[in-house]
TORVEXFI-105616 format. One line per field, with one value per residue (C-alpha): x, y, z; residue number from 1. Coordinates in Angstrom, 3 decimals, always signed. Layout:
BEGIN
c1 = [X / ...]
c2 = [Y / ...]
c3 = [Z / ...]
num = [NUM / ...]
//
This chain:
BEGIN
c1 = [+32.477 / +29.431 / +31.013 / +28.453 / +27.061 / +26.388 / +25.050 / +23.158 / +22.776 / +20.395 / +17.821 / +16.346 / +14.666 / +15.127 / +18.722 / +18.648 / +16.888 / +18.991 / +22.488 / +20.747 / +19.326 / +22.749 / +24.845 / +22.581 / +21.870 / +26.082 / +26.868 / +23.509 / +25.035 / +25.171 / +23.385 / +22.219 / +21.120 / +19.044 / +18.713 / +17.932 / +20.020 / +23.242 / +21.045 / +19.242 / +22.265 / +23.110 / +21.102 / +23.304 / +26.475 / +27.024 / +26.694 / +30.412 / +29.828 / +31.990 / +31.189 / +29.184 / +28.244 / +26.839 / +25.380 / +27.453 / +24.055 / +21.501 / +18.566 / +20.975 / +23.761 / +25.820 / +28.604 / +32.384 / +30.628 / +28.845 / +31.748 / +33.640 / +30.676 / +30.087 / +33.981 / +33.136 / +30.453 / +32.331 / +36.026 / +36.517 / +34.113 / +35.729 / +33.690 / +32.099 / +31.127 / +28.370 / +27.724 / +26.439 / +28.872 / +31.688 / +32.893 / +37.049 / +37.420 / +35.178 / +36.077 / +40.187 / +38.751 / +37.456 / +40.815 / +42.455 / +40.503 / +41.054 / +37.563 / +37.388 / +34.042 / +31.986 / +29.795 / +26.114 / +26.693 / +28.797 / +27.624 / +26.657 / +30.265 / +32.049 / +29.735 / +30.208 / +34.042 / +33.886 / +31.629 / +33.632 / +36.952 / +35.343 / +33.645 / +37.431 / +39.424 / +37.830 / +38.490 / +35.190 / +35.077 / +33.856 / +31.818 / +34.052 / +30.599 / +30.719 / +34.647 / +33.072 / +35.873 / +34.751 / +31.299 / +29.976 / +29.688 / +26.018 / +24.581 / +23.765 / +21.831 / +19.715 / +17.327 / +17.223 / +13.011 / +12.143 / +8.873 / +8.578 / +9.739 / +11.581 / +15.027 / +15.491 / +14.949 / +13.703 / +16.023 / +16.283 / +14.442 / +11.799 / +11.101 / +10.829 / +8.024 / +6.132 / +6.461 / +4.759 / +2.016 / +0.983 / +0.183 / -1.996 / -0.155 / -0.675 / +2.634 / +2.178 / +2.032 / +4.806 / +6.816 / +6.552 / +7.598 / +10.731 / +11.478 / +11.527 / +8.944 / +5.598 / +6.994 / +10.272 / +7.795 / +5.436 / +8.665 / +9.671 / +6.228 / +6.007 / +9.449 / +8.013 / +5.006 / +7.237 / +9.711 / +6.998 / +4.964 / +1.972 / -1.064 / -2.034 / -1.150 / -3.061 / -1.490 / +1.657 / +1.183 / +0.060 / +2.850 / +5.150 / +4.320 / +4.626 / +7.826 / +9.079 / +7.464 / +9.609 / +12.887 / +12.879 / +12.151 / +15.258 / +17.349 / +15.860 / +16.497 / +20.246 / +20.951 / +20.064]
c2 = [-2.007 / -2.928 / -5.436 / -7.715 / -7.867 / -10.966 / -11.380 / -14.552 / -14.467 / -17.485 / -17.975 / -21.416 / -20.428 / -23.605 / -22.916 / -19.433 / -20.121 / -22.760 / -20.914 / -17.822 / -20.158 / -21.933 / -18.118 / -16.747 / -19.884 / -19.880 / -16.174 / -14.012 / -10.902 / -11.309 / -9.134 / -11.415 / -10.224 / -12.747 / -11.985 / -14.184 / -12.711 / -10.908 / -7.874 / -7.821 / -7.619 / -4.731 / -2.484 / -3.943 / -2.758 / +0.228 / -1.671 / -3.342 / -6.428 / -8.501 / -11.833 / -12.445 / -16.239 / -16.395 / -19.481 / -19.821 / -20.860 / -17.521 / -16.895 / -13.708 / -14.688 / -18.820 / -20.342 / -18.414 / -15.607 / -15.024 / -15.170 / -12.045 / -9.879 / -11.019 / -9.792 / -6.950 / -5.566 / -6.007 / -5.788 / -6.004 / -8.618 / -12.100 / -14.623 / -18.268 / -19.747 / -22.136 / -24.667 / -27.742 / -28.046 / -30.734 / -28.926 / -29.505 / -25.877 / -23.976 / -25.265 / -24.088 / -20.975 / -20.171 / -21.466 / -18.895 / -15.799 / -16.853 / -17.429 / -20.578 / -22.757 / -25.312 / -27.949 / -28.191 / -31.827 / -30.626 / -31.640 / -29.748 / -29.617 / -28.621 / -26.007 / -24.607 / -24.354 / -23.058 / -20.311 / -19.742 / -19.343 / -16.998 / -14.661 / -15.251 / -13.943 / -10.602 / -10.412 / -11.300 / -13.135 / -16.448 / -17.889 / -21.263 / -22.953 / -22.096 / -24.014 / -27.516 / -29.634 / -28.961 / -29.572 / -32.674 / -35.816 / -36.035 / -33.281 / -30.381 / -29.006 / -32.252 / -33.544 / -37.512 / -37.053 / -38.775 / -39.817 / -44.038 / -45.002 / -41.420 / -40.891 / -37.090 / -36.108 / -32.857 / -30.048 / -28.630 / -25.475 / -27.381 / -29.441 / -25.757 / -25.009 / -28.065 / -28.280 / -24.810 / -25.750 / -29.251 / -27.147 / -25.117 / -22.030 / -20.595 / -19.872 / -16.178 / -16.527 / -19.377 / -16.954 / -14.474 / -16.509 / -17.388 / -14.502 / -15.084 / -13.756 / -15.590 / -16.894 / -18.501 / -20.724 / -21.328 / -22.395 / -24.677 / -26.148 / -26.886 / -28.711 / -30.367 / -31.990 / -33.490 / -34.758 / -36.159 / -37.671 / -35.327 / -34.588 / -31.703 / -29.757 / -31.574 / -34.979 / -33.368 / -33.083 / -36.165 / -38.088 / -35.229 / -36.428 / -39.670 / -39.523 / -37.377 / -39.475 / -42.107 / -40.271 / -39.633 / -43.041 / -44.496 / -41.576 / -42.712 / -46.669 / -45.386 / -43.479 / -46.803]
c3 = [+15.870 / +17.917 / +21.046 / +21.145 / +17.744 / +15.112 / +11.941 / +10.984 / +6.724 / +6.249 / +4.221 / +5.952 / +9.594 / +11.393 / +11.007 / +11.583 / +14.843 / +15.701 / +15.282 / +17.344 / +20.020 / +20.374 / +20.400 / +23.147 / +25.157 / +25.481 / +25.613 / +26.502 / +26.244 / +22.538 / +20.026 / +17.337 / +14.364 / +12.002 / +7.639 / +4.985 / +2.168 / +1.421 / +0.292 / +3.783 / +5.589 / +3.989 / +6.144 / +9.584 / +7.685 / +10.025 / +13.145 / +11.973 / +13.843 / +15.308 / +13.548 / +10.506 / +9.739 / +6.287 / +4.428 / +0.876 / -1.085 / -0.402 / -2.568 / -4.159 / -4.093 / -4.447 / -3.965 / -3.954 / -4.461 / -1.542 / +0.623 / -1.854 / -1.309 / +2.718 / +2.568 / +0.388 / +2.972 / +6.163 / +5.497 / +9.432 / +10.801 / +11.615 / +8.801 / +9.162 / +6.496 / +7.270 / +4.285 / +2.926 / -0.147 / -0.212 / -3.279 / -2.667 / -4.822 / -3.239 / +0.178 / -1.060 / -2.141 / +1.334 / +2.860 / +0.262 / +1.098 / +5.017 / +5.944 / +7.657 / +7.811 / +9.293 / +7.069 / +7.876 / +8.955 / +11.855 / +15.133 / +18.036 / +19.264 / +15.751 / +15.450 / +18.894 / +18.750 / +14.993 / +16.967 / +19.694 / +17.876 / +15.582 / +18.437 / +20.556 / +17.210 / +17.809 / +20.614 / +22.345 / +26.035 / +25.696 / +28.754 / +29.851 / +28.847 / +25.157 / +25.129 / +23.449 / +24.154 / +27.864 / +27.795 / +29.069 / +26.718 / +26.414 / +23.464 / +25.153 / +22.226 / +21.606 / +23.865 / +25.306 / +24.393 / +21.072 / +19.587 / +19.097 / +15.506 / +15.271 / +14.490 / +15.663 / +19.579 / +20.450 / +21.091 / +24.476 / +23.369 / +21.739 / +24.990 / +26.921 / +24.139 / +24.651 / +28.495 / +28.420 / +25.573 / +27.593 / +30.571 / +28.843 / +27.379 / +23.713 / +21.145 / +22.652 / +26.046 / +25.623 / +23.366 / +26.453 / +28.744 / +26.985 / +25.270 / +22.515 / +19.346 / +18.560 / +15.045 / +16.363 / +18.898 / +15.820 / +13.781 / +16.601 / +17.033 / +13.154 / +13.516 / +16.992 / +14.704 / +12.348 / +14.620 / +17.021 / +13.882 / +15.443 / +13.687 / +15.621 / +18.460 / +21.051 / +19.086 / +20.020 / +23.472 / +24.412 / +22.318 / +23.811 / +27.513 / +27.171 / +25.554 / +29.081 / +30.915 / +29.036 / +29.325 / +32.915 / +33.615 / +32.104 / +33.565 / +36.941 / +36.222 / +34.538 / +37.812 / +40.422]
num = [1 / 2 / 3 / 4 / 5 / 6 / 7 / 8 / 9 / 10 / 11 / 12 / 13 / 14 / 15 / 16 / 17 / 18 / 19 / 20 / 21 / 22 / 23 / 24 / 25 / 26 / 27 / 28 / 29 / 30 / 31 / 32 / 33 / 34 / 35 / 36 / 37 / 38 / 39 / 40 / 41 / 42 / 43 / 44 / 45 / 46 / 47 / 48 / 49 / 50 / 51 / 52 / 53 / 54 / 55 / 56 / 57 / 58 / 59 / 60 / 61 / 62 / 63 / 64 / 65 / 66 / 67 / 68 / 69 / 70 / 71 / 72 / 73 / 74 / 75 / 76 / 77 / 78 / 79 / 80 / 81 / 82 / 83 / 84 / 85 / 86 / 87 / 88 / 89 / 90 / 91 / 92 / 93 / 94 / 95 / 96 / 97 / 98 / 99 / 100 / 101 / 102 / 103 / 104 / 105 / 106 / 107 / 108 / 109 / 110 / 111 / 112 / 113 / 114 / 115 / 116 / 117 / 118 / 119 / 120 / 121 / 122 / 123 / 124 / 125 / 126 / 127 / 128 / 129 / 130 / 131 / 132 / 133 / 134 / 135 / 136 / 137 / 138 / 139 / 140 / 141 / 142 / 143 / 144 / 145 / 146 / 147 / 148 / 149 / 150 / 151 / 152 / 153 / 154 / 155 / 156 / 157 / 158 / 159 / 160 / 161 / 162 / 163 / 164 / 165 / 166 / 167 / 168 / 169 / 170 / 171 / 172 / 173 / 174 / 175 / 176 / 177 / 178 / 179 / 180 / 181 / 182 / 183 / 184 / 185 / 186 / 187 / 188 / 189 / 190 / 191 / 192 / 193 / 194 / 195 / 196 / 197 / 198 / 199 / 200 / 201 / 202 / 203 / 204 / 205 / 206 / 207 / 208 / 209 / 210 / 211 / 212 / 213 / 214 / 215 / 216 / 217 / 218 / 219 / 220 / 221 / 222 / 223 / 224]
//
């Protein structure tokens, strides 16, 4: 059984990303793995790893049934469901087979602990930072930078994108810089132009600016 190693099965990237950016923001030394189906994760079955967090509704596989073949595929992995259902059967089902999960309308904080208990059943060190019920108040994950008339702030990771795009960087050079691949910045900046109400990359930056610009000012007026 690989040490370090987890399996993301989701089919939507955003969350994908977002579970991945949140595991190795908290605990680096993780080996995340990312698939969008139960039949893609097949080919990670020999790396055993430690936790596998699977969404119940896959484009192979639904419901009930994607948790009995997730089991079926690695018997020894710790599982996490991650799902949107409020289904009170399926959701007993789960409890049943011993596989706990977290709902997609979890917060930051749920989903951290559900995380960190999974990852610390195995027997995996948790940094004191990924404990959630010892993180500051304030969401760590979501940003205090949000467009005028929008109802969803930027993410931490997406202000990192954008504060290296409005000084003149492209998705590579940005992706580079951050480590992270040229499509997860282009997924981020597609999620940055909706949440900003941006037309256009250069749209984006300019709302993106002012909104810092914005931000820090309150923080500076909160802090006197």
């Amino acid at each position: 059984m690989s040490p370090n190693a987890v399996l993301l099965v989701e089919d939507h990237p955003l969350v994908s990303m977002m579970l991945a950016d949140m595991l190795t923001e908290h605990a680096p030394d993780l080996n995340v793995r990312k698939v969008p189906s139960i039949q893609a994760s097949e080919q990670h079955v020999q790396e055993n790893p430690r936790l596998v967090i699977f969404d119940l509704n896959l484009p192979d596989c639904e419901g009930i049934d994607s948790a009995k073949r997730v089991r079926s595929l690695y018997p020894f992995s710790q599982l996490l469901a991650f799902t949107g259902t409020t289904h009170d059967g399926i959701l007993q089902e789960l409890k049943d087979m011993g596989i706990p999960c977290v709902r997609k309308s979890a917060d930051y904080h749920e989903l951290l602990n559900a995380v960190m208990k999974g990852l610390m059943a195995v027997g995996v060190n948790c940094p004191e930072g990924m404990n959630a019920d010892k993180m500051k108040s304030k969401n760590e994950f979501q940003s205090n930078i949000i467009a005028p008339g929008s109802k969803k702030p930027l993410t931490w990771r997406q202000v990192e994108i954008m504060r290296r795009i409005a000084v003149g960087m492209t998705a590579k050079e940005a992706a580079r810089d951050m480590n992270l691949s040229p499509e997860t910045v282009r997924a981020h900046m597609r999620e940055v132009l909706v949440r900003l109400g941006a037309q256009n990359r250069a749209h984006a930056v300019s709302i993106f600016t002012k909104a810092e610009r914005q931000s820090r000012l309150l923080e500076e007026a909160q802090s006197n």
